[in-house]
N, C-alpha and C positions, 0 to 999 in steps of 0.2 A: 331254198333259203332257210324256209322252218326248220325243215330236216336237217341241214348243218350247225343250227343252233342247239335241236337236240342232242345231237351225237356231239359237240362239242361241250355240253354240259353235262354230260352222261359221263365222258373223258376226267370233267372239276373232279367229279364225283367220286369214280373213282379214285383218281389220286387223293382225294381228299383221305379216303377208306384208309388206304396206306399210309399219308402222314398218320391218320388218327392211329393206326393200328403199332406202328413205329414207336410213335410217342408214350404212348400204353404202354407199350412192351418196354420202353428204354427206363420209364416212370416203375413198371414195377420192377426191373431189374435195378434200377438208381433205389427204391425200396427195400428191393430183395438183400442186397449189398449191403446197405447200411444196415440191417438186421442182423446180416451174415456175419459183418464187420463185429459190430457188437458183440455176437455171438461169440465170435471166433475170440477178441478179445478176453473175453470173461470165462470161455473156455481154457485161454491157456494161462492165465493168471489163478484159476480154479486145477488147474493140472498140477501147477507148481507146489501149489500151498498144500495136498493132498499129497502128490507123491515125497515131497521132503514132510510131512508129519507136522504141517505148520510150522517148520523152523525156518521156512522161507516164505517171503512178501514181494509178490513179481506185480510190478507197478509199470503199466503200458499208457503211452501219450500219445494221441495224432498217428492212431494206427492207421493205415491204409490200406487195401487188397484187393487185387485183381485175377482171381479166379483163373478167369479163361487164359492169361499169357503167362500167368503163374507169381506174379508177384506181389510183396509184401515191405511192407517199408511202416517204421516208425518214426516219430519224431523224436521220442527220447524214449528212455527204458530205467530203470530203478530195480534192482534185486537186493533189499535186505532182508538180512539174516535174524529171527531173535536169539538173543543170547541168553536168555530166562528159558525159552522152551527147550531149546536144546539142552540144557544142565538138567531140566528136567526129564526127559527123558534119557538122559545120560546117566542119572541116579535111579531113573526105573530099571535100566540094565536094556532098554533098548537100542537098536543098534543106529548110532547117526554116525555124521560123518568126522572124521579128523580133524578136518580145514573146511573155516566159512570163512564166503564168500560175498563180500560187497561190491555191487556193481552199478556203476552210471555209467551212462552211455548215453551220447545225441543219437544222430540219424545211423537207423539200421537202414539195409536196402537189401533184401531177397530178390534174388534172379531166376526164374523156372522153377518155381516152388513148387512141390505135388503136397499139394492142401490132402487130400484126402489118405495117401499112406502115413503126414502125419498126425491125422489124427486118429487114424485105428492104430497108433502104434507100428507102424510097418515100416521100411529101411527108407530114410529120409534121403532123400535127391534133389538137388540145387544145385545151378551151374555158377552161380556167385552169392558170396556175401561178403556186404563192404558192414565197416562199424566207423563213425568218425568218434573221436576222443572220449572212449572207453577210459574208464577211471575204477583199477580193481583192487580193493583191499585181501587181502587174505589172511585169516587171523588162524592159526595153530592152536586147536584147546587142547591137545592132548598129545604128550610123546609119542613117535612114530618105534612102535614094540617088534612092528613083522619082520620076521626076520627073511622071509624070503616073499616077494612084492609080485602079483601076478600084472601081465600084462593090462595094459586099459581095456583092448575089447572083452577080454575078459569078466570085467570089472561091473561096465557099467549095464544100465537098463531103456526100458523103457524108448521110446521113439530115437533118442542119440544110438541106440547099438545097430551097426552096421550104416551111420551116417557116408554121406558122399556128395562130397562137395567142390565143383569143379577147381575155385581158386576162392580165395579167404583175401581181402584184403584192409589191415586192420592201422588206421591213421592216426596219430598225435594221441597213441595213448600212456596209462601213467599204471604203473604199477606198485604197491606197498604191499610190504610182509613183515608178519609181527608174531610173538609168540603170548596167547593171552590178551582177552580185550580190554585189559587196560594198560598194557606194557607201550614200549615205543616202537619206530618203524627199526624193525634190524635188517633190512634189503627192502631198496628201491630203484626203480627204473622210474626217472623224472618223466623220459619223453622217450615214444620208439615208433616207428611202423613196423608192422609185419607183412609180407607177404610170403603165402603158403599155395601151393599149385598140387591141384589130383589130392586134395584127402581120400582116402578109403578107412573107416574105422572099423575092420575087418582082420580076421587070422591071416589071410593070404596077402595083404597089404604090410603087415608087421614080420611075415617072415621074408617077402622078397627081400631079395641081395640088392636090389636098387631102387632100393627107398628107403627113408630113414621117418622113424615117429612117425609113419602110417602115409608121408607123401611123398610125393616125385620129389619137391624140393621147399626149402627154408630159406629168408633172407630175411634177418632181423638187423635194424637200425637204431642205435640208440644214442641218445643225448642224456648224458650227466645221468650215472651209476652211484650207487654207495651200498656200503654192506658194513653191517657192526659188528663184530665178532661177537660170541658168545659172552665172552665175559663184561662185555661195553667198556672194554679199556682201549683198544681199538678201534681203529677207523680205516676201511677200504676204501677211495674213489676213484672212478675214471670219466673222464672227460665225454668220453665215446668208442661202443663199441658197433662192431661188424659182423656176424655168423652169416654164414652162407654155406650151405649143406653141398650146392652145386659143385662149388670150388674147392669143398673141404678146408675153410679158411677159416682163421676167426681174426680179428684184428683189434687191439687197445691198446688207446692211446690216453695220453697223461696216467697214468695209476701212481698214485700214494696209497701208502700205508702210514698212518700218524696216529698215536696212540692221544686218548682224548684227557689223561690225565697228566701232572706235570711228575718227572725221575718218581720223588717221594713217596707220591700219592700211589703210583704203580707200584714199587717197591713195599708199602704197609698194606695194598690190598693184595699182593700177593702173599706177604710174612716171608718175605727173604729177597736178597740179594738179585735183581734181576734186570737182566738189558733191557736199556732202554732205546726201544729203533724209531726212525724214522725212514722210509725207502719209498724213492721213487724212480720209476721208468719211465722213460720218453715214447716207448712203443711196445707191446709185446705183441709178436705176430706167430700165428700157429699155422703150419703150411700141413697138408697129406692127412687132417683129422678125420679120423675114420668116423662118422656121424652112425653111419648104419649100423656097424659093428654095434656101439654104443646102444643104440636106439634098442636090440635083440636083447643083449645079454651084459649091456651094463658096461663092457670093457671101455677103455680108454685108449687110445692108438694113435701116436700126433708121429710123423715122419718128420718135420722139423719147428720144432719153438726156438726164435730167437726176441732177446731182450736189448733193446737199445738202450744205450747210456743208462745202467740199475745206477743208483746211487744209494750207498745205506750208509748213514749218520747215527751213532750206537754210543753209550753211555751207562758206565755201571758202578755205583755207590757200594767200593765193600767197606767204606770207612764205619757208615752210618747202619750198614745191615750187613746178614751173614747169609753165606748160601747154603742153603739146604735141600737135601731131594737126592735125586740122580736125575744127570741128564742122558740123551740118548745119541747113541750113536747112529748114522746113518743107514747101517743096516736096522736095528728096532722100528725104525722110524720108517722106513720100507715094508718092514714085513710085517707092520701094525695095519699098513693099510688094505681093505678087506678087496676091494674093487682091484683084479687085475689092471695093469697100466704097463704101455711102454712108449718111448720117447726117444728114437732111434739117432736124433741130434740135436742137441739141447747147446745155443749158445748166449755169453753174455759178452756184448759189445761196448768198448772203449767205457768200463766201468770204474767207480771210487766208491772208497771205503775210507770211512774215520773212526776209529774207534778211543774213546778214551774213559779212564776209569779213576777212581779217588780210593788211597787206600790207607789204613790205617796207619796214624801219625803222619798221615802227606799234609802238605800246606794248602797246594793245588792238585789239581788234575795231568795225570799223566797221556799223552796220545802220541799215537802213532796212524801214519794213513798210507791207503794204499791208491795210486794214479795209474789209470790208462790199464785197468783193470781188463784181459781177457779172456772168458773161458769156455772152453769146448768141455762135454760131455757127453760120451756116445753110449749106447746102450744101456738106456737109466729105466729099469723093469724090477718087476715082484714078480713074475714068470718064471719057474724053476725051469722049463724049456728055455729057455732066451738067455737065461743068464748062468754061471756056474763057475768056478777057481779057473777054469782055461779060457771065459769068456766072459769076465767083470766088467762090470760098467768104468769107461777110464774118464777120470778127469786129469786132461789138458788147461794149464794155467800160467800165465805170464801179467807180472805188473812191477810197478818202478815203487819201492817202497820209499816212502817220505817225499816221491816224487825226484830220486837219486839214485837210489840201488836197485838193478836190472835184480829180479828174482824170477824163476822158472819152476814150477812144480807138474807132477806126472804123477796120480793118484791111480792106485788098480783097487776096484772096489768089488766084489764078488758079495753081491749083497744079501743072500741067503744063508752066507755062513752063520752058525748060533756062536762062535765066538769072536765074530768082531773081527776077525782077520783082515788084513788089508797093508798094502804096500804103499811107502813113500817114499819119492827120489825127485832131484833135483840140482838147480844150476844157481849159483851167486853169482851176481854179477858185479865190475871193480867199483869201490865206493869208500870214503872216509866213513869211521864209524863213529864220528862225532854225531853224524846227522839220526843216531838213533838216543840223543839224549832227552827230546824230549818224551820220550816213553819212559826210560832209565833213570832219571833224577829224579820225578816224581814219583815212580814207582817203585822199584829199585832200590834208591837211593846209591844209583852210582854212576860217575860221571867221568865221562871219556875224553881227558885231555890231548889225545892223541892217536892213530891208528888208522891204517890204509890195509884194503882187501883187495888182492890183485882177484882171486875168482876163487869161489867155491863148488865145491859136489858134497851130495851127501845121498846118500839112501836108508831106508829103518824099516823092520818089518812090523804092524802094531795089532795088537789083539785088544779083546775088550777089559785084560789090564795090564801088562806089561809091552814095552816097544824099547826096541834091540835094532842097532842099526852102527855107522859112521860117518866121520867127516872128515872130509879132505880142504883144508881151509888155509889158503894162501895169504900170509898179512905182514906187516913191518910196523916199525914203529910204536909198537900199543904201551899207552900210558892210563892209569885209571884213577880217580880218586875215589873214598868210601865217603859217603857222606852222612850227616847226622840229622836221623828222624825226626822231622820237625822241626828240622832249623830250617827249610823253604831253600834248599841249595849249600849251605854251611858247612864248612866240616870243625867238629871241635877238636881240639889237643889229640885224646886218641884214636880220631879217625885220621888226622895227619901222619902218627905213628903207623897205623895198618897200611893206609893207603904207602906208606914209604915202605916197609918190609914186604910187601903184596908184590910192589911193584919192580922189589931189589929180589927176593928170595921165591917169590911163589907165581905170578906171570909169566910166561914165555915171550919177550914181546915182540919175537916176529916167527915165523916158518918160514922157509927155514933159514933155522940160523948159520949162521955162515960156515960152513966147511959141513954141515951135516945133512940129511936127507930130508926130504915132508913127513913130518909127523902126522899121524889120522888120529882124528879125534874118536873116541868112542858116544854112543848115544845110547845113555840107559833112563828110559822114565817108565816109573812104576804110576799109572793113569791113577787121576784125582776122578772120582765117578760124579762128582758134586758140580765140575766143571764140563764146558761144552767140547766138543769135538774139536775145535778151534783151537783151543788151548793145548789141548792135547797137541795137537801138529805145533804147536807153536814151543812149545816145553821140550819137543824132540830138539828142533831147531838151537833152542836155549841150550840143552845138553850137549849138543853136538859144539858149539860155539865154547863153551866154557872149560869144555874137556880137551879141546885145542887149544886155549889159551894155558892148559895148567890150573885150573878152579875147577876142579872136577866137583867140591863141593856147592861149589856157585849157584851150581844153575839150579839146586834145589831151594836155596834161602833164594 
């Protein structure tokens, strides 16, 4: 009986050894931790502030870590930037960065973190990292000069080069961009998730053919976009958008473009003459984007963009101002831009257009609109392979003018030519041409009492200044009156006189006239360079019309 009590006490005893020894051990490890903890803290807030040259302040909260299963989690994070240290070492001629960076952020969360290659510096390894609502300013001190931009693993240093991180997952964050820290935000992301799968920030990572921006794949979500143009007379927003690198997609939805000042206020900060837009889309969806290609060498490669429902609402005061400049033709405006691009089908769906304009001595405003707008565009590049006079970019175009007259147009645009070459042809469709008075009386100043168009053709060939072309232009009936400048529709004594001899001696008023053949009209316009590309098509059109009526001088007054 003794003896059982010994050996069962000898048993306490032992195990007691072990709780004790456990306990120990878990007390200095619960020790060891929170030293390490500490450490590790003050270690990489002490990293930050050293390697950016104290132009950065890494502020860590409710850090936590666990060593042995490799994880690390914070509760919140703070990264500000100073903006005194950095001028000044920008004025020593030291070298800082570009763009600072402000950053909040709640909870980080590290998954298999190898604690020890990053703090010798060595290729960082983690099989996740989440961030909840990340909050990141980026403010621009200084023009971007380089003209040729080396890859990021190139670029960067320190424990980030040759990063690898199984998947990235980034929630309810908010992004602003601004130029100068005291200027306003010119691009925001209100709200987005990210997720990112396989980073490698590595050479062999950025040249695979199947990966784009260093990963297997990208899916960015966003709520409520805005982007200010350069000059802040504009406004971009979109509702929500989509990238997905897997799909090759990109998806936005609501986009406006509204300029932030009213006609006047645009027209005196420009010093001249200048349209006033308002555009918006229901959808623009990008199908076939080449992400990789992008991600290597910058190009641009989309296999189909199309735009639902564009609408553009336009306005332009030449009463009160005058244009001046040159505008560009759509090749300049192609071959200006530096980044190869091709766009193999470019369409716009069930669109309208209003344009109206006030012009000297008008009372009001003159418009004209265009309904049920559609257009095709195939081969739209700045690639001298891609494109060329046998292989021009075509634009495909059909809409109801004033929401009446069927019109069809067939553009060949060979967008590399240095002289603006390019071909225009087309179809009228039957229409009374009264219904083009509200453009014409105020603009103009002339007004169409009468006239029926059974169908038209026309073709011109136009360079960057003269277009030479015809019109074959079926009508009856045409009556016109001249009307007087500023009388708001009136005609006085002798515009009654012209308008009577115009329409006795100088009119054709039908083709053809009865016992003789169709007349073709001629199309000669000598291009206004001060005027947009539009005008220009639009002046051919006027030429071709007025040179069939008999007013060959018409269409230039």
């Amino acid at each position: 009986m003794q003896n059982d009590k010994n050996q069962n006490s000898n048993k306490v005893k032992k195990w007691l050894k072990v709780v004790a020894w456990v306990v120990g051990v878990a007390q200095l490890l619960f020790i060891g931790l929170f030293f390490f903890t500490a450490w590790l803290e003050h270690k990489i807030e002490r990293m930050v502030a050293d390697q950016s040259k104290g132009v950065y302040k890494l502020q860590v909260y409710g850090l936590e870590t666990s060593p042995f299963i490799g994880s690390l989690s914070v509760d919140s994070l703070a990264l500000t930037p100073d903006f005194k240290k950095w001028q000044a070492l920008s004025e020593q001629g030291q070298k800082v960065p570009r763009t600072l960076l402000n950053l909040q952020a709640s909870a980080i969360n590290l998954r298999n973190f190898n604690y020890a290659k990053a703090l010798f510096s060595q290729d960082v390894q983690l099989d996740e990292l989440k961030v909840q609502q990340p909050k990141l300013l980026m403010t621009v001190m200084r023009p971007d000069t380089t003209e040729e931009h080396k890859p990021l693993h190139e670029t960067v240093k320190g424990f980030i080069k040759g990063l690898k991180i199984g998947r990235i997952d980034v929630r309810e964050a908010g992004l602003n961009y601004r130029k100068g820290s005291s200027s306003d935000t010119l691009f925001a992301l209100r709200k987005f998730d990210l997720v990112v799968t396989d980073y490698q920030l590595d050479s062999a990572s950025f040249q695979a053919k199947d990966r784009a921006y260093y990963a297997q794949k990208y899916k960015l979500m966003v709520s409520e976009a805005f982007y200010l143009l350069s000059d802040n007379l504009y406004k971009a927003t979109a509702d929500s958008i989509l990238i997905d690198t897997e799909s090759e997609t990109i998806l936005v939805n609501s986009v406006q473009l509204k300029p932030t000042v009213e006609p006047a206020a645009l027209a005196r900060a420009k010093g001249k003459a200048v349209t006033y837009q308002e555009v918006e889309v229901r959808q623009a969806s990008f199908k076939g984007v080449d992400f990789r290609a992008h991600s290597r060498d910058n190009s641009i490669r989309v296999k189909h963009l199309a735009l639902q429902k564009p609408s553009l609402v336009a306005f332009k005061d030449k009463q009160h101002f005058e244009d001046k400049g040159t505008k560009e033709l759509p090749h300049d405006m192609v071959q200006s831009i530096k980044t190869s691009f091709l766009i193999d089908f470019l369409e716009l769906i069930d669109g309208y257009i209003r344009y109206a304009e006030l012009v000297p001595k008008a009372v009001e405003r003159g418009h004209i609109s265009f309904h049920k707008l559609n257009v095709s565009i195939t081969n739209l590049s700045n690639i001298p392979e891609q494109i060329s006079m046998d292989n021009p970019a075509l634009v495909q175009a059909s809409t109801m003018v004033m929401d009446r007259a069927k019109l069809e147009l067939t553009i060949r645009l060979p967008l590399l030519q240095e002289n603006g070459y390019h071909t225009l042809e087309g179809r009228i469709g039957e229409t009374n041409l009264q219904v083009l008075n509200p453009i014409l009386m105020p603009a103009a100043f002339v007004q169409v009492q009468s006239g029926h168009i059974s169908r038209g053709t026309f073709k011109a060939e136009l360079s960057r200044n003269r277009a030479n072309g015809s019109m074959l232009l079926l009508y009856n009936n045409l009556h016109i009156e001249l009307l007087t400048k500023g009388s708001g529709g009136d005609q006085g004594l002798g515009k009654e006189v012209l308008s009577f001899l115009a329409n006795k001696v100088a009119i054709e008023s039908s083709n053809p006239e009865v016992g003789e053949e169709p007349r073709t009209g001629n199309i000669t316009v000598t291009r206004d360079s001060q005027k947009s590309v539009f005008n220009y098509w639009k002046e051919c059109l006027t030429s071709g019309f007025f040179s069939s009526m008999g007013l060959k001088g018409m269409a230039k007054q």
